[in-house]
N, C-alpha and C positions, 0 to 999 in steps of 0.2 A: 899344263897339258902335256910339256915331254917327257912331265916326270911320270902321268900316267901312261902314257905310251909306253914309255921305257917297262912299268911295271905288268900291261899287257904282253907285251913282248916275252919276257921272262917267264911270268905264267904259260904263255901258248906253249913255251919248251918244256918247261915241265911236266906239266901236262900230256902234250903231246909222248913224251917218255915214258907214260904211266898207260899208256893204251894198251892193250893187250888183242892183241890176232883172234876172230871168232870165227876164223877158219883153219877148225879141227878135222882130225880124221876120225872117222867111226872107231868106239870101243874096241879092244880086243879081249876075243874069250881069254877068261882068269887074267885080265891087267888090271892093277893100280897102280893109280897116278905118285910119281915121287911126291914125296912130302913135303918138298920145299916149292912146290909149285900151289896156286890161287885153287886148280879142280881137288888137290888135297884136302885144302881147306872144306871143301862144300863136303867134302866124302866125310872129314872126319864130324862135321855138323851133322850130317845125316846117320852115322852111326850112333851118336848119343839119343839122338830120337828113335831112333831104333831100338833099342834098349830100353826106352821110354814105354816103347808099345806096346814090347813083349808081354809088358807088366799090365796091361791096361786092361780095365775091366769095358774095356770097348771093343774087345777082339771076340771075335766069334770063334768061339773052340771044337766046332763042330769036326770031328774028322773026316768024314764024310766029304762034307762040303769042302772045306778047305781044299780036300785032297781032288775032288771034280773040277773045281777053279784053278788047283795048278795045270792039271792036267792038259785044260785051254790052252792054258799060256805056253807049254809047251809046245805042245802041236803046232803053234806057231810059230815059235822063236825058234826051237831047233835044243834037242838035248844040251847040246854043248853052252850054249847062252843061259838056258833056263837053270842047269846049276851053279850060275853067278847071279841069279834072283830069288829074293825070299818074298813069295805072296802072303799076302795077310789079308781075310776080309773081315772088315770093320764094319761095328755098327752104327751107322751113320746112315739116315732117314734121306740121304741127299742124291742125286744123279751125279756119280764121280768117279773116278779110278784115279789114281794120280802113281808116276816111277818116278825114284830120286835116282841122281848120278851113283850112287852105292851101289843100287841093284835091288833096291827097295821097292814093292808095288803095294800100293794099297789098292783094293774092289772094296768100294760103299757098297752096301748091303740096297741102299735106294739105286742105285743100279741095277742089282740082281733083280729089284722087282720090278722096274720098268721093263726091261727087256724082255722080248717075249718069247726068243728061241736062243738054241746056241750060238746060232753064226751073228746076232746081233750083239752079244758077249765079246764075243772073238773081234770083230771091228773095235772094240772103242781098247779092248787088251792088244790088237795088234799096235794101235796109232800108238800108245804109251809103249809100246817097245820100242819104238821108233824112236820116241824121245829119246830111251836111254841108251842105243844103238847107236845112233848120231850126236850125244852127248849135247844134247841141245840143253842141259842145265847149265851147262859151262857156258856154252854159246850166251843164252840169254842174260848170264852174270854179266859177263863180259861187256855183250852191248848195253848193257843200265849203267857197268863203272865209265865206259867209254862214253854213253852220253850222258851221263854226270857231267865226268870232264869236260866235255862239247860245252852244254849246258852253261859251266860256268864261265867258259875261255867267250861266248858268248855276252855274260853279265860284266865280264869286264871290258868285253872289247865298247859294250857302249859305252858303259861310263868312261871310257879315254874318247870317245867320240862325242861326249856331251849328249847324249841320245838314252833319257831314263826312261822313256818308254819301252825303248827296243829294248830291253834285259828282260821285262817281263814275254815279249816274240818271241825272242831266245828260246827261254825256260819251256813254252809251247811248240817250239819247232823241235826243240830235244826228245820232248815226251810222246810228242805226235808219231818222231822215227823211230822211238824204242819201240811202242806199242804194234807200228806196223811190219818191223821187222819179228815180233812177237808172233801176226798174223801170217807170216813168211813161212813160220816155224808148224803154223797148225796145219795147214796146207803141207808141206812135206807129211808130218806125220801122218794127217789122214790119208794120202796119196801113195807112201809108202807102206803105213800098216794096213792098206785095203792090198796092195801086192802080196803082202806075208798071209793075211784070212785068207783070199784064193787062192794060194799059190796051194794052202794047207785044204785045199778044197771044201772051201765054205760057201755059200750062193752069195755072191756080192750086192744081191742089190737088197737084202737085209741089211747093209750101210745107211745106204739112202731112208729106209724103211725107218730103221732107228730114231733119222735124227728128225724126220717127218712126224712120227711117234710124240718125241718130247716136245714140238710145234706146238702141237695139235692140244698135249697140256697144258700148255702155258698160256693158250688162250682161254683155256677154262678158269685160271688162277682166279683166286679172290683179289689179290694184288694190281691196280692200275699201275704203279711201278713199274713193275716184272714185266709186264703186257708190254709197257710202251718199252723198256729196254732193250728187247728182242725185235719189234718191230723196226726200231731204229739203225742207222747207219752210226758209227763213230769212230773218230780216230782212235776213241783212249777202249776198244775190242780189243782183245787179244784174242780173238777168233776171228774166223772167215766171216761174211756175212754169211746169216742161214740159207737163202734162195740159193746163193751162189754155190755153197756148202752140197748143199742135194742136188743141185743138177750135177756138179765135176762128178761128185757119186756115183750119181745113175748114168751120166755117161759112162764112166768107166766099166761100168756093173753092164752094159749096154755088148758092149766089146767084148764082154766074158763066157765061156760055157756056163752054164747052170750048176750051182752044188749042193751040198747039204746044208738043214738049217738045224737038224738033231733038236724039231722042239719036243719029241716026246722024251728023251731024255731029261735035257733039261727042265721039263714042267715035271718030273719025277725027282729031279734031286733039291729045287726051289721050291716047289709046292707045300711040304710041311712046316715052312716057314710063315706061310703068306698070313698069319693071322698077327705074328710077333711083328714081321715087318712093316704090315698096313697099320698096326698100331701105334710103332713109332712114328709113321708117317702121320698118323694125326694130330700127334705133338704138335707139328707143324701150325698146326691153326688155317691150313689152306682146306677149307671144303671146297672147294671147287676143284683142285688138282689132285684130293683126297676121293673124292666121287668120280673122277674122270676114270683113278688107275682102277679101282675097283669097276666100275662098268665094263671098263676093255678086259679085266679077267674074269667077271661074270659069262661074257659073249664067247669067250675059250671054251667053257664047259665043264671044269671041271674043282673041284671044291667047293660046289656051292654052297653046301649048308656054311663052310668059313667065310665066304664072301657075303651072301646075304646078310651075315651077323654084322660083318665090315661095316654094309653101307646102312644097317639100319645106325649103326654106331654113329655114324656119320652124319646121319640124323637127327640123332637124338641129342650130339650134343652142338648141331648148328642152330639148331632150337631157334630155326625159321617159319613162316607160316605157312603151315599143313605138313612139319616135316615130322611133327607125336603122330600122325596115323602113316604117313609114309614108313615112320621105326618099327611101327608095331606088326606094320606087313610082312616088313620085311624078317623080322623077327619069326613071326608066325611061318613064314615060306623058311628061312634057316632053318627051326624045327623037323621040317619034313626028310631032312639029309642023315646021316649017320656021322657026317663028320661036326654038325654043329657045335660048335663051345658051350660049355654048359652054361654059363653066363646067360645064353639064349632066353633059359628056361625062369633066369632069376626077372628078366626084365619082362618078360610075359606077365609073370606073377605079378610085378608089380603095375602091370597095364590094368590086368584084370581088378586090382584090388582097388586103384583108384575109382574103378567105374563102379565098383558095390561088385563085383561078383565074384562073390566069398568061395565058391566053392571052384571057380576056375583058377582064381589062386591059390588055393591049398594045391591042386593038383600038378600047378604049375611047380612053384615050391618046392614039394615032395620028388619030384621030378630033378629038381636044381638038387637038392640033396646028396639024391642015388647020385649023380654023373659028379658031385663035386664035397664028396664028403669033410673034406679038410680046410673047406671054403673059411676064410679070414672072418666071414659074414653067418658063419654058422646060427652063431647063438641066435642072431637078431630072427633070422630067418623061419628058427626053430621055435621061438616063443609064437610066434603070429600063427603056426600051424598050432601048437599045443592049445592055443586062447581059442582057438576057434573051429577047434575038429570036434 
């Protein structure tokens, strides 16, 4: 027993030697960290992925857009910060943004389509400036190595105490305070990036709005999982809980003058996407979170014949009961738009032919044609008109 003691002891100094301070000061425009320090380390890991991404057939190279997303980001950050940031939106069918300590931001593209004006954009890009403002990537290193070490200076101190149980409390008391000082960290960001969208005069209570928005999804999900994981409380969140999350929101947004939400802009710079996007999104295999986002940009008004096509899509391949005449409706209503994908015309055709009528799918067909001459599907499409005109 004094030998374990003695070897407890030893460890806790060690240990304790090894902790590192997770009270830093905010970034400074154009600094990096000396290289002999732990935040070097994370910077130079995040520059090799950086380089990773440039290359990546996941970047959206739209200039355009690119160039409207940074433009966010500055408006909020402020000139000076924002050229120590390289934005990049990615395509990724997900609800995300994520900043590295680098100056690195990624905007998922499953963001872009979720959100439904500009200033709900600007909230979740101001909260990630925040991160990288406040250097909360170092912070949150920090306390994982430091409760590591807790963690373990814990697993020993039982086994010197003859108590095999308590190592496993331990291990659970460590992970419980990483995660909730995790939760510490979301709470700043959202509380400070909602001061940088107002301050850049955005309407704050599109915050609140937002995150009511992806609720209101995720009860639609196909996923019992997902359902219950949101529903629930847990130590091991590293978010707020959601209720709590929207009401600090909307109070705050409560306290605020009114500002801008720039959605006609933004449904002019997103809008010729929404066909590529809702498609990756159906990769997904969520129709229910799949019909949710397309219903809420049916109700907007604008690209219907892209949207119609969306949720017949959606129908057709959740290939539920009653969802072949729900496709076909919807299909037939995308038709009546100018913006329809030609695709529209091909699955008409093929509605029409299954039922015997020969002469609505030739015309369907002929139609898929004209709008899509270089179609992959040409020939097949082409012989079934030639056999039968």
């Amino acid at each position: 027993m004094i030998r374990l003691k003695t070897l407890f002891f030893g460890a806790t100094m060690a240990l304790l030697s090894a902790c590192a301070s997770t009270n830093v000061d905010p970034i400074e425009v154009g600094a990096r960290p000396d290289k002999t320090t732990d935040e070097a380390g994370l910077w130079q890991q995040m520059d090799e992925y950086e380089k990773d991404l440039r290359a990546s057939a996941l970047l959206e190279r739209d200039p355009a857009l690119n160039a409207y997303v940074r433009s966010v980001v500055c408006d909020i950050a402020g000139e000076e910060y924002c050229n120590d940031m390289r934005i990049y939106v990615v395509k990724r069918p997900y609800f995300n943004a994520t900043m590295a300590p680098n100056g690195l931001m990624e905007v998922w593209t499953g963001l872009l389509l979720r959100a439904e004006n500009e200033a709900q954009v600007a909230f979740v890009l101001g909260h990630e400036f925040t991160h990288y403002k406040n250097r909360h990537s170092l912070k949150n290193w920090r306390a994982q190595r430091n409760a590591s070490n807790a963690g373990l200076l814990l697993t020993i101190g039982a086994a010197a105490a003859g108590a095999g149980a308590a190592s496993d409390l331990g291990g659970l008391v460590a992970l419980s305070a990483l995660y909730g000082y995790g939760r510490d960290l979301e709470r700043e960001a959202d509380e400070e990036g909602f001061d940088y969208v107002t301050a850049a005069g955005y309407e704050g209570r599109e915050a609140a709005a937002l995150w009511q928005s992806l609720m209101d999804e995720i009860a639609t999900s196909d996923s019992r999982r997902k359902k219950r994981r949101v529903a629930r409380a847990s130590i091991f969140s590293s978010h707020p809980l959601t209720k709590e999350r929207i009401a600090t929101l909307q109070d705050k947004a409560n306290q605020m003058p009114g500002g801008v939400t720039n959605e006609a802009r933004y449904v002019e710079m997103t809008g010729r996407f929404l066909d590529e996007w809702l498609d990756a999104d159906l990769v997904r295999r969520d129709y229910g979170e799949n019909l949710f986002l397309v219903n809420k940009l049916i109700a907007r008004g604008d690209r219907l014949g892209t949207l119609y096509f969306r949720r017949a899509e959606a129908y057709r391949q959740r290939r539920g009961e009653g969802d072949d005449v729900k496709a076909i409706e919807d299909y037939t209503k995308a038709a009546t738009y100018e913006d329809a994908p030609a695709k529209t015309w091909r699955y008409i055709g093929d509605s029409y032919r299954r039922k015997g009528n020969v002469d609505g799918a030739l015309s369907a067909y002929q139609t898929y044609l004209e709008k899509a001459p270089n179609s992959p599907d040409r020939a097949v499409v082409q012989l079934f008109i030639d056999q039968n005109s």
